[in-house]
N, C-alpha and C positions, 0 to 999 in steps of 0.2 A: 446558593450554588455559585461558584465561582466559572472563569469564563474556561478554564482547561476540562471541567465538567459537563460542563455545559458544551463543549467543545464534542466530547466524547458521546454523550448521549444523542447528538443528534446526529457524528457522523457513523457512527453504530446501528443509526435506524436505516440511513443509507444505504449501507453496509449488507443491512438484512434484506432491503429493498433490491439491489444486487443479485444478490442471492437467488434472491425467487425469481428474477428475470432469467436467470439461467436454466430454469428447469425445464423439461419439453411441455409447454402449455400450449405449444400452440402458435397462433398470431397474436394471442392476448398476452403473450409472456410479458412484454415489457408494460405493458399496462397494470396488470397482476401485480409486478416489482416497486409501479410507484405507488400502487394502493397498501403494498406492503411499510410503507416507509413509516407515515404514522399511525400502520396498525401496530409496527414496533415500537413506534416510542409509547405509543398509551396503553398497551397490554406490559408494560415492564420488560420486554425480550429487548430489548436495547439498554436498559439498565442493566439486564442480567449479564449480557454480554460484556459492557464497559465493564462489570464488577469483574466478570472472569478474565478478559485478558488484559483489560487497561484502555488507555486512551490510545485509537489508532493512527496513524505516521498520515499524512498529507498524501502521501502517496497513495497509499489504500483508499482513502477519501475520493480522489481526483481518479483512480482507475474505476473505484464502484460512482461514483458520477457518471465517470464515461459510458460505461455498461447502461445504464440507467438512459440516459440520453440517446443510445441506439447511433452513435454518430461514426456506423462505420467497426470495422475490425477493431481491436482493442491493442491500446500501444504496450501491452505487456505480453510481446510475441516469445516466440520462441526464443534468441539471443538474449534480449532483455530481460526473460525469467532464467537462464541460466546465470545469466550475471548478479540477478539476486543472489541464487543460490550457491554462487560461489561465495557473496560476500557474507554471507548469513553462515555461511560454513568454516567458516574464517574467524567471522566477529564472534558471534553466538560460546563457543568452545573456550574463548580466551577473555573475554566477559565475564565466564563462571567461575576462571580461574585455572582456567588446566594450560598455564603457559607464563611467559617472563613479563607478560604485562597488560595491563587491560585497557582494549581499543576505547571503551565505551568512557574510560573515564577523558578521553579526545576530547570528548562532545562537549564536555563545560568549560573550555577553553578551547573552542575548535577552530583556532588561526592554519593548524597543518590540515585539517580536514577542509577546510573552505579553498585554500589552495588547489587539494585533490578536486573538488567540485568546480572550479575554476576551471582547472584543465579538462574535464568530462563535458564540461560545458564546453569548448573549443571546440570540443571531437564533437559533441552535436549538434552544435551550426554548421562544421564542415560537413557533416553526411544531412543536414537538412532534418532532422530530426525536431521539429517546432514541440510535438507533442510532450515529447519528454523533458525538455525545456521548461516549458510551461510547469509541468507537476516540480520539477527540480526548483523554479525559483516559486511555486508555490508554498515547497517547503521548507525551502530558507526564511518566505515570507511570513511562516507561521512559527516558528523558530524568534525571528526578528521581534514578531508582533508578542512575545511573551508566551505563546501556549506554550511552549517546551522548556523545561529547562537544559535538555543536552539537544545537541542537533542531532544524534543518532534517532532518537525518536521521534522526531519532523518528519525522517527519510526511511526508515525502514520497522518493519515489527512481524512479529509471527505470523499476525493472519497474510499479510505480503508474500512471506515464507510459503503458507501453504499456497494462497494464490500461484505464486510461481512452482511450487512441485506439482500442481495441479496440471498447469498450459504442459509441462516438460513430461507429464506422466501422458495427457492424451497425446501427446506427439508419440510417443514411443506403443500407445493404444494403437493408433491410427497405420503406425507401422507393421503390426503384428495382424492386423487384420488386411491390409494390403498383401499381404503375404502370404 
């Protein structure tokens, strides 16, 4: 098993361990969530998972860490899941092909993209933003370190995706029942 494998399966059990921390369990949710983690790696549910969507982005890692650790609100609010879903709405469509060129192949020469994350990075020193920071050069630092070979997938991937339609859907939940 190589180290991108290896990468994948463990942060997949994380991942599941997440998961279950979210459910209404209670006071023991987060407890629940970390006894989840290697009941997914040794039941297979963390292998099954890497096999169906692939190896997930550093980011998904470090937001289901954070979930996981209970350390507070979670830094994929409101703004910052739209901003996925703007770029996933963007990236994802011209990726597959339906446009005059594909973002994704950036990522294995990412000099223009690391530029753009250079300047995202200014903007979140100036509004103080440490948390995002931190996941951002986490996942340049996994990128660096060899797991990825594009840096789109260091920084973003589907389950991120649903993560962020998920925060954006109960916001517009929370509105409708305020109502």
């Amino acid at each position: 098993m190589n180290a991108t494998a290896l990468y994948g399966w463990l942060a997949h059990g994380i991942v599941i361990g997440a998961l279950v921390s979210l459910l209404p369990l209670g006071g023991q949710r987060r407890y629940l969530g970390m006894a989840a983690v290697p009941l997914a790696w040794f039941s297979g549910l963390a292998a099954l998972l890497h096999g169906f969507v692939g190896i997930p982005s550093v980011t998904l890692l470090a937001l289901a860490t954070w979930q996981l650790a209970g350390r507070g609100p979670s830094p994929l609010g409101r703004r910052p899941a739209w901003l996925v879903i703007g770029i996933a709405a963007v990236f994802y469509p011209l990726a597959l092909g339906l446009g005059p060129f594909d973002p994704y192949a950036i990522g294995y020469q990412p000099w223009p993209l690391l530029l753009a994350i250079g300047a995202l990075a200014v903007m979140l020193l100036r509004y103080r933003r440490e948390d995002w920071l931190l996941i951002l050069s986490a996942g340049l630092a996994g990128y660096a370190g060899g797991l990825f070979a594009n840096l789109w997938d260091a920084l973003l991937d589907p389950l991120l995706v649903l993560a962020a339609l998920a925060v954006v859907s109960r916001q517009f939940d929370g509105r409708r029942t305020a109502g």
